[in-house]
C-alpha positions in Angstrom: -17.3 10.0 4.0 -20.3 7.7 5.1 -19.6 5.1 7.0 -21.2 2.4 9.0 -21.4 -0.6 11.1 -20.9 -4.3 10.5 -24.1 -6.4 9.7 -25.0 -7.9 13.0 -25.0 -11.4 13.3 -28.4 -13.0 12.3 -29.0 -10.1 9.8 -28.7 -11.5 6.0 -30.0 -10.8 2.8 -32.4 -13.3 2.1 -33.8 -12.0 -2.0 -34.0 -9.4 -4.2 -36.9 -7.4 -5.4 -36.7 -5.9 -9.1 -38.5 -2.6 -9.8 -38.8 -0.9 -13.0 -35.6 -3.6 -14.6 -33.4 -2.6 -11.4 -32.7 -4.0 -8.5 -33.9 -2.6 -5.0 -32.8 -2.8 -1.9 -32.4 -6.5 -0.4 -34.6 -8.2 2.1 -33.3 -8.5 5.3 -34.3 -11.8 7.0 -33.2 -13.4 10.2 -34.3 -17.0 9.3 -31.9 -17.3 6.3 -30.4 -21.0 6.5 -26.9 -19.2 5.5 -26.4 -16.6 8.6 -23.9 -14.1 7.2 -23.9 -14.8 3.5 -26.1 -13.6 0.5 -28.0 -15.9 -1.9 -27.1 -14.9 -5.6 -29.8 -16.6 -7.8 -29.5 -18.4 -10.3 -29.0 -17.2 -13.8 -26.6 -15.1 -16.7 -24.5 -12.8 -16.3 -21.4 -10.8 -18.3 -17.9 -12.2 -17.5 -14.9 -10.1 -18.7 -14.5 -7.2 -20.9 -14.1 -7.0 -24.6 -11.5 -3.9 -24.2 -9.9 -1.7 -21.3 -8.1 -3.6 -18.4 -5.3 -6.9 -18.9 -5.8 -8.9 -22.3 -6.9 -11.4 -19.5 -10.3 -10.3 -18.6 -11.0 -10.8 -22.8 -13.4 -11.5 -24.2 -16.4 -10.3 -23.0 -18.9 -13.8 -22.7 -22.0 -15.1 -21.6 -22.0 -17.2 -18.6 -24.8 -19.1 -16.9 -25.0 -19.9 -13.0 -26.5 -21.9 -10.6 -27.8 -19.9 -7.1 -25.2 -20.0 -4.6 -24.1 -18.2 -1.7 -20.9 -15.5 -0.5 -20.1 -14.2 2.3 -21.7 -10.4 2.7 -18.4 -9.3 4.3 -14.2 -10.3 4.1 -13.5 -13.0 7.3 -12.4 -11.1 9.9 -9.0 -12.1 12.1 -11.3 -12.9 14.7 -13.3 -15.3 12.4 -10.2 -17.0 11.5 -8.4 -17.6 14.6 -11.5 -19.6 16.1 -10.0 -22.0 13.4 -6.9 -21.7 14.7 -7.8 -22.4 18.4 -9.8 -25.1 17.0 -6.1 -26.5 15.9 -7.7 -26.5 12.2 -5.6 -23.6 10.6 -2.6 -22.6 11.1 -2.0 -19.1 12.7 -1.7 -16.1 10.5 1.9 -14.5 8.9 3.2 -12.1 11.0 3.2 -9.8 8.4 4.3 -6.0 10.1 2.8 -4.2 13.0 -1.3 -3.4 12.8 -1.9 -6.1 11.1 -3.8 -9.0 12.3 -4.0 -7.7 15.7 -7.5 -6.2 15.5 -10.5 -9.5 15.8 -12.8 -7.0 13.5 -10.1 -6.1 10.9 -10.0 -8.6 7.8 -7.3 -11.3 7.9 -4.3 -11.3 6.0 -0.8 -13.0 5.8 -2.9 -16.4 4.5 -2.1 -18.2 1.6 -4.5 -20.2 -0.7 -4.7 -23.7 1.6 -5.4 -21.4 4.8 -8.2 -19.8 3.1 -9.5 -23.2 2.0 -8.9 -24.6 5.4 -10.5 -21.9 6.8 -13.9 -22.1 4.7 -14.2 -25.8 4.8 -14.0 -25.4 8.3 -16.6 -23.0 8.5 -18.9 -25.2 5.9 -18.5 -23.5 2.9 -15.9 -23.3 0.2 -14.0 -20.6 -1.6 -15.7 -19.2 -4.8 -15.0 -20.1 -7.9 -13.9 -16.9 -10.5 -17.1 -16.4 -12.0 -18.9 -16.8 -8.7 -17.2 -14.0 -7.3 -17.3 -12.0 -10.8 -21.4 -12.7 -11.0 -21.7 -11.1 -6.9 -19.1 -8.4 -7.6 -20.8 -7.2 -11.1 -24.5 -8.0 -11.3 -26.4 -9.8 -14.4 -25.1 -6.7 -16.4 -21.5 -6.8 -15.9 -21.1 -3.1 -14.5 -17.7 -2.0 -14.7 -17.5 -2.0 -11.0 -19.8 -3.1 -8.0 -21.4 0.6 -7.4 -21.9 0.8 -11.4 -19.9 2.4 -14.4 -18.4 5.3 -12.7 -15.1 5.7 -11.8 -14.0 4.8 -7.7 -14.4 7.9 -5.4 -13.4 7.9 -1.7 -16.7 6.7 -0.8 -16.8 3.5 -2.8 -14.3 1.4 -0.4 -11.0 0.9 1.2 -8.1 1.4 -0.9 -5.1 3.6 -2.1 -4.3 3.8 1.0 -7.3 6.2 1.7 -7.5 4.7 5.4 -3.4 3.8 5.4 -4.6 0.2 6.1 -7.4 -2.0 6.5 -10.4 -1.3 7.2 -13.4 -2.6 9.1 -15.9 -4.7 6.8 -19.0 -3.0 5.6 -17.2 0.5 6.0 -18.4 1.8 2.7 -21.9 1.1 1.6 -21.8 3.3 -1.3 -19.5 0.7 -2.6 -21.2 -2.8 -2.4 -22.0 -4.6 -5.2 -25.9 -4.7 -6.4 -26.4 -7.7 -4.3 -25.3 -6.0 -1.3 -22.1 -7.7 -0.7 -19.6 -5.6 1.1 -15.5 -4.8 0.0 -15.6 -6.4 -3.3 -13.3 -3.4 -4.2 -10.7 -2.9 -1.9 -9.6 -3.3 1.9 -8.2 -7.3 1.0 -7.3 -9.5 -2.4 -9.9 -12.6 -2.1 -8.0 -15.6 -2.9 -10.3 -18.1 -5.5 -10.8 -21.9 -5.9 -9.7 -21.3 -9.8 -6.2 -21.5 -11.0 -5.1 -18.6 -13.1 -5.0 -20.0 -16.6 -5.1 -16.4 -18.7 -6.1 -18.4 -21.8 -9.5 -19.7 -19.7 -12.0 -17.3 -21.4 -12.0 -18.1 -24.9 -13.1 -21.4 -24.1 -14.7 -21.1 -21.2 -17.4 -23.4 -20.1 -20.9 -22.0 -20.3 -22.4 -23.1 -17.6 -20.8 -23.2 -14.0 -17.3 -22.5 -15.3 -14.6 -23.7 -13.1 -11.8 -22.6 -14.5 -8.4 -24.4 -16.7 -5.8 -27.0 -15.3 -2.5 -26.5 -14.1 -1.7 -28.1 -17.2 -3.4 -26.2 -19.2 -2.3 -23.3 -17.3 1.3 -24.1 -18.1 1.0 -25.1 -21.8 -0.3 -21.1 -22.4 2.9 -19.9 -20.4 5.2 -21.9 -21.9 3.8 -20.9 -25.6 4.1 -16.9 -24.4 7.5 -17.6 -23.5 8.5 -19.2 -27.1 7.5 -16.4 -28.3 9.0 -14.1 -27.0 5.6 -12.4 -25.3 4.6 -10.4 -22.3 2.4 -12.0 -19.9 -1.0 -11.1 -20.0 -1.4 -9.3 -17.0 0.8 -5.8 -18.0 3.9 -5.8 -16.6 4.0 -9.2 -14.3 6.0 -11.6 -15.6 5.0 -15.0 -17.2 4.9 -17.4 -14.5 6.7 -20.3 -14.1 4.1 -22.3 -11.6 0.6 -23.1 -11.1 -0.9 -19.9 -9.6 -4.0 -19.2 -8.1 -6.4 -16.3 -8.8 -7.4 -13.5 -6.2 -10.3 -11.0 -6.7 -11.2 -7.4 -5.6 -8.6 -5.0 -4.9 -6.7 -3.9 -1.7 -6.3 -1.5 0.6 -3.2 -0.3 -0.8 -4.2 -0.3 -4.5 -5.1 2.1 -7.5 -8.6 2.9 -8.1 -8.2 2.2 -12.0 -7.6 -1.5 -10.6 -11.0 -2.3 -8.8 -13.1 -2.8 -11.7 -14.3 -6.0 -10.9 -12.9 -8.0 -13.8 -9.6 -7.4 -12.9 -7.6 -10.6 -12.4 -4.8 -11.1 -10.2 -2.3 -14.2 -9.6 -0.2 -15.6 -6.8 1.4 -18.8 -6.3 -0.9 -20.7 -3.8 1.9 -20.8 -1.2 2.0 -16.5 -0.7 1.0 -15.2 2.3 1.3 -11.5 2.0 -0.3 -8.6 4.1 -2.9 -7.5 0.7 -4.8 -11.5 0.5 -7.5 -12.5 2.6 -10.7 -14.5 2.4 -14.1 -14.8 1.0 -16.3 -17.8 1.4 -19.0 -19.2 -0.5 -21.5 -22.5 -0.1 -23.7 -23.9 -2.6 -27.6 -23.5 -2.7 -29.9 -26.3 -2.2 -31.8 -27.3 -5.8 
């Protein structure tokens, strides 16, 4: 299994160079204005899927974005408790032994407001759904960040392949054409967007931001009159305003991590799979 080490501090991904309609290798610069995050540029890309996966991730649509920047790697407990000792966020759930007890491990046992505490704090915000989609898939909406094939043991942390979490940047083979680490596997990311499963169909075009509560609710209640499933297999309809989270776990199936999967928690969970993933907007 290949392995490696973290980025170091400094190191980030400052472009991409296309050759022959693919993309190469990122630049590596040390004078990017965004130390530790990647700049996805502007431009289309595929959201969703038109069949496979939850009748949420249909249809399959076209959706334009301004450049922006993520986080290359899942914020580490270490990250997160300088916001804690800064008497910003609160500390971590205690959520079982081995977690949140290693500084380079990701952190987990945070719900929705810690992880927007904790990127506000560090200057940035969380990600929006297609945000996070767009990093994870490429302008080609691959089924998952390494391509079309199906998750081997070399493509990241999950099913319990490491019986925990594992260090970011682990598994290179996995990282999305961008180069952004973990986007399948090792934590769920939580997202700015709440999970309205009726969103796509009427998505906006250009720098979606996802449905209302309201909006959210109105879809549930309508499944619920008659008589149908929730979108998302066997999870039941919900009852609240949830919030989306992105990319997988260490715990979870492979058939799970394609990258326009979509999962939902009430804002309020703190559970030992969700952690966090920053973003920032680019300057015009």
């Amino acid at each position: 299994m290949e392995r490696r080490r973290p980025v170091k501090a400094g190191l980030v991904v400052a472009g991409l160079m296309i050759l022959g309609g693919a993309l190469s290798a990122p630049e590596v610069r040390s004078d990017e204005p965004r130390p530790g995050m990647i700049l996805i540029p502007a431009g289309a890309f595929i959201m969703g899927a038109d069949k496979g996966g939850e009748q949420d991730e249909h249809p399959a649509h076209k959706v334009e974005l301004s450049a922006y920047y993520i986080d290359r790697h899942e914020v580490t407990y270490g990250q997160y408790m300088e916001c804690v000792k800064a008497g910003t966020c609160r500390k971590p759930r205690n959520v079982g032994r081995g977690f949140n007890e290693n500084p380079k491990l990701p952190v987990v046992g945070v719900s929705w407001t810690d992880a927007e505490t904790y990127c506000t704090f560090a200057g940035k915000r969380l990600l929006t759904e297609a945000e996070w989609e767009k990093a994870a898939r490429g302008a080609n909406g691959q089924r998952y960040p390494w391509g079309d094939d199906p998750p081997g043991p070399e493509h990241g942390c999950y099913n319990f392949i490491e019986k925990g979490l594992c260090e970011p940047g682990s598994y290179p083979k996995g990282d999305s054409p961008y180069g952004v680490a973990d986007m399948a596997g090792n934590v769920w990311e939580w997202i700015a967007d709440v999970y309205d499963a009726s969103y796509y169909p009427r998505s906006a075009k250009k720098d979606p931001k996802g449905g209302t509560c309201d909006e959210s609710l109105a879809f549930f209640r309508q499944l619920r009159k008659e008589g149908k499933q929730g979108f998302t297999g066997s999870n039941p309809i919900p009852d609240e305003c949830e919030r989306v989270l992105r990319g997988g776990a260490w715990n979870y199936n492979g058939k799970g991590l394609r990258s326009s999967n979509r999962v939902h928690h009430a804002k309020r969970f703190r559970i030992k799979v969700a952690g966090i993933r920053c973003g920032a907007d680019a300057p015009n």
